[in-house]
C-alpha positions as a Markdown table, in Angstrom:
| # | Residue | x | y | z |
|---|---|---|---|---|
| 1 | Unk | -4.5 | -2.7 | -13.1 |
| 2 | Unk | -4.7 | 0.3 | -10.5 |
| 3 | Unk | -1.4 | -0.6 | -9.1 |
| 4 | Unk | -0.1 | 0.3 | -12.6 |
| 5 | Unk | -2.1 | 3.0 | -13.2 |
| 6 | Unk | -0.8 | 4.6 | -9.7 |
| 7 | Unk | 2.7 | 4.2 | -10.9 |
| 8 | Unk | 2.3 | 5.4 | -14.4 |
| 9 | Unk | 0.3 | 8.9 | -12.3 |
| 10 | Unk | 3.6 | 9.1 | -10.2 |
| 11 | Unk | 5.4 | 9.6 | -13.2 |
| 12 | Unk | 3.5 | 12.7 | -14.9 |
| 13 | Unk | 4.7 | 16.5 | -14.5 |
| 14 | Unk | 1.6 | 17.1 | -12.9 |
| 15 | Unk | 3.2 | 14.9 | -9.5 |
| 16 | Unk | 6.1 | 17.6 | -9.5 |
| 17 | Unk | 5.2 | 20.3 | -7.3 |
| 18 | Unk | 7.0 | 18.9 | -3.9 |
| 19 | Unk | 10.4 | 18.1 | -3.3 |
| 20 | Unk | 10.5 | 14.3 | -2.8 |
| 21 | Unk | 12.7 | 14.5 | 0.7 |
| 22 | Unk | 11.4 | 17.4 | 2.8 |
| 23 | Unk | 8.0 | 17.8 | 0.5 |
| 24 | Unk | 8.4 | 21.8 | 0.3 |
| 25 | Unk | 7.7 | 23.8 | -3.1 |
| 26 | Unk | 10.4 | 22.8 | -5.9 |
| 27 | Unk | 8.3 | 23.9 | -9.0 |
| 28 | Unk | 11.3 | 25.5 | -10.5 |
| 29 | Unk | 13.3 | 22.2 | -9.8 |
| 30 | Unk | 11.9 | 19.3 | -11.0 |
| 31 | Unk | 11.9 | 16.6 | -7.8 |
| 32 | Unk | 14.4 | 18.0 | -5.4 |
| 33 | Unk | 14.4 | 21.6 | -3.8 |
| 34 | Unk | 18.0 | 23.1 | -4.0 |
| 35 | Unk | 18.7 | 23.3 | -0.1 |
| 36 | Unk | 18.1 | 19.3 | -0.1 |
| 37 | Unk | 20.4 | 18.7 | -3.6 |
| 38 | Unk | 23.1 | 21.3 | -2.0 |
| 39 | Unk | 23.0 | 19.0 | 1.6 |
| 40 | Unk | 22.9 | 15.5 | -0.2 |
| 41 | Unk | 26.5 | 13.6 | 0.4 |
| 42 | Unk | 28.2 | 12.5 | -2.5 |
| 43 | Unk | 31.1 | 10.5 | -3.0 |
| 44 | Unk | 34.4 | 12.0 | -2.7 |
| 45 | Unk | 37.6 | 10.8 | -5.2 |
| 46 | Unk | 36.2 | 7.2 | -5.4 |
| 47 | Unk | 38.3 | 4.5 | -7.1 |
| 48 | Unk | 37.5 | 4.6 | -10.7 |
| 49 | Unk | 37.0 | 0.4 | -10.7 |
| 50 | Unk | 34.6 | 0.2 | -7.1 |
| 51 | Unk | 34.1 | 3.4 | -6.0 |
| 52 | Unk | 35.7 | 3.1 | -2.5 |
| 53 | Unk | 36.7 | 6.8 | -1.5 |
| 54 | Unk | 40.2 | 7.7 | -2.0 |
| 55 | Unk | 42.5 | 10.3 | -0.5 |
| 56 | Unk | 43.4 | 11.5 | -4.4 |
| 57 | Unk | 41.9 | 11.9 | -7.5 |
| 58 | Unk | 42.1 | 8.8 | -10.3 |
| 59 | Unk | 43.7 | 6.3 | -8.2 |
| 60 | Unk | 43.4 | 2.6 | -7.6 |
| 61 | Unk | 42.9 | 1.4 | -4.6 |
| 62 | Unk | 44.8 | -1.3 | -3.3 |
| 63 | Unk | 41.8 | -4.1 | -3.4 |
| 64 | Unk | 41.1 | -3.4 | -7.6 |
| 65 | Unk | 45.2 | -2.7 | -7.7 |
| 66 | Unk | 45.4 | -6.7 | -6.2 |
| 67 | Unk | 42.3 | -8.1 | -7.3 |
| 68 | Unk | 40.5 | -6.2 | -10.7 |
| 69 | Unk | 37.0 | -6.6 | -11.4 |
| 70 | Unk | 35.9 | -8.0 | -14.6 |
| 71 | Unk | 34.4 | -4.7 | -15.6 |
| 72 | Unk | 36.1 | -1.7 | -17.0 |
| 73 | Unk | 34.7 | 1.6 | -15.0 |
| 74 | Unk | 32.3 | 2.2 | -12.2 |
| 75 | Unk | 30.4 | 5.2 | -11.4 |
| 76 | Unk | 28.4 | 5.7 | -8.3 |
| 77 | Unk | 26.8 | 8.7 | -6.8 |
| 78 | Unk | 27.3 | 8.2 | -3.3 |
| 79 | Unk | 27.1 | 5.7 | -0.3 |
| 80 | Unk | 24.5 | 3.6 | 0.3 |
| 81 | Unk | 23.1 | 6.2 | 3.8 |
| 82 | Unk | 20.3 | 8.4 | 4.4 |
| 83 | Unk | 18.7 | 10.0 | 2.4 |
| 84 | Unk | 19.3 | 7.2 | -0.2 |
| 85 | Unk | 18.7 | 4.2 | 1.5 |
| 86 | Unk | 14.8 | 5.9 | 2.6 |
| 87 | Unk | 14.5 | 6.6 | -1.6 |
| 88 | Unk | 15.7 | 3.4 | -2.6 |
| 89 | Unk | 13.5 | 1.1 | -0.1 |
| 90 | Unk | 10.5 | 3.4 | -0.8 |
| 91 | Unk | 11.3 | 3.1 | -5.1 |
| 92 | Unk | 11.2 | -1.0 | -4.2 |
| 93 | Unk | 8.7 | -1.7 | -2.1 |
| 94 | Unk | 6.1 | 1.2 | -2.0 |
| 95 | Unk | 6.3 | 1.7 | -5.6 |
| 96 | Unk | 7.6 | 5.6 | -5.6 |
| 97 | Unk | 8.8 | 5.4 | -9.1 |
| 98 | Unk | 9.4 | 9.0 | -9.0 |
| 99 | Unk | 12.5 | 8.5 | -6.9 |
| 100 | Unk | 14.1 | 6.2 | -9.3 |
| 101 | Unk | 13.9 | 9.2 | -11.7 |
| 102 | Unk | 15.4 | 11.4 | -9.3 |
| 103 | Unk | 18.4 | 9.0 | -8.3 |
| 104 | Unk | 19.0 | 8.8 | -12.0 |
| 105 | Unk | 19.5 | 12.9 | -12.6 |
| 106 | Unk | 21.5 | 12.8 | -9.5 |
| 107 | Unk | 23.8 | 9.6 | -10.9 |
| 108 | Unk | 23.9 | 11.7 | -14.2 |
| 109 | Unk | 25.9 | 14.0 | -12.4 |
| 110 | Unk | 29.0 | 11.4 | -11.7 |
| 111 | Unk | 28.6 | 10.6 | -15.2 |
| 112 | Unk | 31.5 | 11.8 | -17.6 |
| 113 | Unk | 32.4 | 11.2 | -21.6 |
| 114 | Unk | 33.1 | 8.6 | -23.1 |
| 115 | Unk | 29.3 | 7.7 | -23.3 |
| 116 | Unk | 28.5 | 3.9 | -23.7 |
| 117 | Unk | 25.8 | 3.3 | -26.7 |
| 118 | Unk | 22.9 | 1.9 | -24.3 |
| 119 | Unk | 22.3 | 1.6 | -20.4 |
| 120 | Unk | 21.2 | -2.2 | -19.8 |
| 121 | Unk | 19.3 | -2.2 | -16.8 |
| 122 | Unk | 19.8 | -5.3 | -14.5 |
| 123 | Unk | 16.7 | -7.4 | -15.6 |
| 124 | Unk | 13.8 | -8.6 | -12.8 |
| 125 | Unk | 12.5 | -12.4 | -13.3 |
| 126 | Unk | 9.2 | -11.6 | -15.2 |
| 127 | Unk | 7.0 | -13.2 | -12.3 |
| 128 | Unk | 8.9 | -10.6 | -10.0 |
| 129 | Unk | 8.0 | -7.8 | -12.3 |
| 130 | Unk | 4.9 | -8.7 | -12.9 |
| 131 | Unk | 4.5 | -8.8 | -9.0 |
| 132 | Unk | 5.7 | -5.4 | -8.5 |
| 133 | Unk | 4.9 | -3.7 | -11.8 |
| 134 | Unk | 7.7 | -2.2 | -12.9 |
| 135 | Unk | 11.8 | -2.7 | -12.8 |
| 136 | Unk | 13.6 | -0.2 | -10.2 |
| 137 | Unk | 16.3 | 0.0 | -12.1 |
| 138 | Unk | 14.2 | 0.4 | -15.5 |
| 139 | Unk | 12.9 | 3.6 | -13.4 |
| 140 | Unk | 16.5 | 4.7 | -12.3 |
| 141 | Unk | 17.8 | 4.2 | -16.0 |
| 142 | Unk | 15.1 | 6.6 | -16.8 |
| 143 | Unk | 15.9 | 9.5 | -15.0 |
| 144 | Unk | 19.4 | 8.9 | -16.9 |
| 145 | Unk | 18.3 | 9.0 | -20.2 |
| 146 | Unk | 16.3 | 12.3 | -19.3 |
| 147 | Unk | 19.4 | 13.7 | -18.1 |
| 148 | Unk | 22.3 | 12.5 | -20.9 |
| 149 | Unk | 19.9 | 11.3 | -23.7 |
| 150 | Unk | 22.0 | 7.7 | -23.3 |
| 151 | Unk | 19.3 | 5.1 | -25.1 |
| 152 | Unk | 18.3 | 2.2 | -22.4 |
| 153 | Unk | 17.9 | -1.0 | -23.5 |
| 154 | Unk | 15.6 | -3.1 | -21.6 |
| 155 | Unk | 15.5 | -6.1 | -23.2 |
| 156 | Unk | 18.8 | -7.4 | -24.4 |
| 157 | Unk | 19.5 | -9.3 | -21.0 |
| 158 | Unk | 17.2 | -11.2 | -19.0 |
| 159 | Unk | 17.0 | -13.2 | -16.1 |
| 160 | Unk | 16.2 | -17.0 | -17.2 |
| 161 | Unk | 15.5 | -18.1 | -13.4 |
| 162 | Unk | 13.6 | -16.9 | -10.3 |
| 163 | Unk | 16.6 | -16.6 | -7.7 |
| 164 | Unk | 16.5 | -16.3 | -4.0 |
| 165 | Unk | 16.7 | -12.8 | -2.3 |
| 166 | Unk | 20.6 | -11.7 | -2.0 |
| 167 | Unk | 20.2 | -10.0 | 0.9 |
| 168 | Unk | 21.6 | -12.1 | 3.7 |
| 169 | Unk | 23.7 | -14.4 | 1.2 |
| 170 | Unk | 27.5 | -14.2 | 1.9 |
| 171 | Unk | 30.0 | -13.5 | -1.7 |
| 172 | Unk | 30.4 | -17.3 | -2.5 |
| 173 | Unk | 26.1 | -18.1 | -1.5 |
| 174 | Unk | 25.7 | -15.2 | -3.8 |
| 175 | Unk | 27.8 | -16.5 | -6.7 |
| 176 | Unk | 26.4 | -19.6 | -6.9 |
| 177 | Unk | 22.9 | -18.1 | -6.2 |
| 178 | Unk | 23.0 | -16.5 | -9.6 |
| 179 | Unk | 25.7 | -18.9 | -11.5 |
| 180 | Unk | 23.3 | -19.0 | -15.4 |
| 181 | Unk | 20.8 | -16.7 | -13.9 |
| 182 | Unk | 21.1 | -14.4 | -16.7 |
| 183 | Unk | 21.2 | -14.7 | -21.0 |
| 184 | Unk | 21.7 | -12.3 | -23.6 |
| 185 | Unk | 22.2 | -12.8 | -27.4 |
| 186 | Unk | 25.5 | -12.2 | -29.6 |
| 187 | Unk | 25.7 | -8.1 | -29.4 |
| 188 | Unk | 26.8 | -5.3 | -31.5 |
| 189 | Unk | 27.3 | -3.4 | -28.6 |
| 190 | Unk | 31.2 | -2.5 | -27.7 |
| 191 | Unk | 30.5 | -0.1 | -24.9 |
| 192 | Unk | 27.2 | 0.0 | -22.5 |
| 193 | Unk | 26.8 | 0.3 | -19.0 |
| 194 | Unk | 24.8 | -1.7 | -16.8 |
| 195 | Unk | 22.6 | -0.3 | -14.1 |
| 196 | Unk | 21.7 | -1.4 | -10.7 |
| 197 | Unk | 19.9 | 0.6 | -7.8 |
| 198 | Unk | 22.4 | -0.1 | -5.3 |
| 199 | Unk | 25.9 | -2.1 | -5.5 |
| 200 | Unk | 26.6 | -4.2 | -3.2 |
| 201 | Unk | 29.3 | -7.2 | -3.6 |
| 202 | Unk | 29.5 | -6.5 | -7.1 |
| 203 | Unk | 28.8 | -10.6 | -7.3 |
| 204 | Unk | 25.7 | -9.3 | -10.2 |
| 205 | Unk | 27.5 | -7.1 | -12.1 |
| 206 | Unk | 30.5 | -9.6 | -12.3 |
| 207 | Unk | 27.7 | -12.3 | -13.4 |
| 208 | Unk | 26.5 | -9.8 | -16.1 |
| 209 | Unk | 29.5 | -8.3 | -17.3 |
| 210 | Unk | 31.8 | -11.6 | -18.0 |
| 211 | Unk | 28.4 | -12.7 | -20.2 |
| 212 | Unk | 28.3 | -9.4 | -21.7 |
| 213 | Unk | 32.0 | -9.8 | -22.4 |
| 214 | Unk | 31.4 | -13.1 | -23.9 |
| 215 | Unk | 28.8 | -11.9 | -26.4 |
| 216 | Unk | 31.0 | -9.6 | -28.0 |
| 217 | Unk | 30.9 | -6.4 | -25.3 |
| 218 | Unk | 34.3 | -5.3 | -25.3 |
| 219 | Unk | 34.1 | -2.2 | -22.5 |
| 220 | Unk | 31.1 | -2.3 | -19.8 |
| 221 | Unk | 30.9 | 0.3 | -17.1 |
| 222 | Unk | 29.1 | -0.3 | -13.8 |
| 223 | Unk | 26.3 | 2.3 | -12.6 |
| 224 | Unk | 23.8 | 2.8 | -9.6 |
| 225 | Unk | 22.9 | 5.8 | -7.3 |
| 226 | Unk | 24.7 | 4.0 | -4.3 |
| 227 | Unk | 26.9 | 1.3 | -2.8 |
| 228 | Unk | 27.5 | -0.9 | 0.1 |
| 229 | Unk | 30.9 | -2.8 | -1.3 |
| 230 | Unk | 33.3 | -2.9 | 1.2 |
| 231 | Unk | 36.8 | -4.3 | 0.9 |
């Protein structure tokens, strides 16, 4: 009960007087002071299908030119370094829900037309959720809709089984770590995008989008503040 209470306090107007990284004044600008937004790295001419960073504008790299992911765009802030990795651990684990917020106005800025009809976050097992009282990505997905007035949808998918931690799984362990880990009804949905905190394999997107695609989704677009995917 006060564990939720403390999240749902981080999340009023009245917690934004500091910037988030180097805590000085930011009343003006809601979370982040403008000398830390100006000196955050972004992602430069990233591949429009995994974000790896390109030498040109709108091209494919080789990998996605070979091999193309089941889904039909990505978009991604910037790699998966300081200060990010700091906000993203801290958003997890030491339930800093304001930070998802903030990594969701700075994904909004990567973020061009067409607009999908809903963000889908990527759903938490319900014993995990009710452990840490809230989804990350729920949080994240909310500082989007703040920023492009995209409805989220949290509960079209969900995760039918508790699965092990990702983390020090290899691609195939993590494949068959979440083979029918997920459901979702027949959808009226043709375009959405589904939201993670950070990307890393792509092995859960993949898992969510071909079941997406099976329900009737015809175009689903990958989001998160960061990535680790390496080719």
């Amino acid at each position: 009960m006060i564990r939720r209470l403390t999240a749902c306090l981080q999340s009023c107007p009245l917690w934004w007087g500091q910037c988030l990284l180097c805590r000085q004044d930011c009343q003006h600008q809601a979370l982040i002071c403008r000398q830390c937004r100006d000196e955050l790295p972004r992602l430069e001419r990233p591949c429009p299908l995994c974000a790896f960073p390109l030498a040109v504008e709108d091209a494919h790299c080789g990998h996605c030119q070979r091999s193309r992911p089941p889904w039909q765009r990505m978009r991604v802030f910037a790699d998966f370094v300081a200060p990010y990795d700091r906000l993203i651990h801290d958003l997890k684990y030491h339930r800093k829900t304001l930070n998802g917020r903030l990594l969701g106005q700075l994904l909004a800025e990567a973020i061009e037309p067409p607009w999908p009809e809903a963000i889908l976050p990527v759903p938490l097992h319900w014993w995990r959720r009710l452990r840490r009282g809230y989804n990350q990505a729920g949080e994240i997905a909310h500082g989007l809709h703040q920023a492009l007035g995209i409805p989220v949808d949290r509960r079209t998918l969900r995760r039918t089984r508790a699965t092990p931690s990702q983390t020090r799984l290899d691609r195939r362990q993590r494949q068959q770590n979440l083979h029918g880990a997920f459901a979702a009804p027949p959808l009226d949905y043709r375009h959405i995008a589904l939201l993670d905190d950070v990307i890393t394999t792509g092995t859960t997107m993949a898992e969510l989008t071909r079941l997406l695609h099976s329900q009737g989704v015809e175009q689903v677009e990958v989001w998160a503040p960061c990535r680790t995917l390496e080719h």
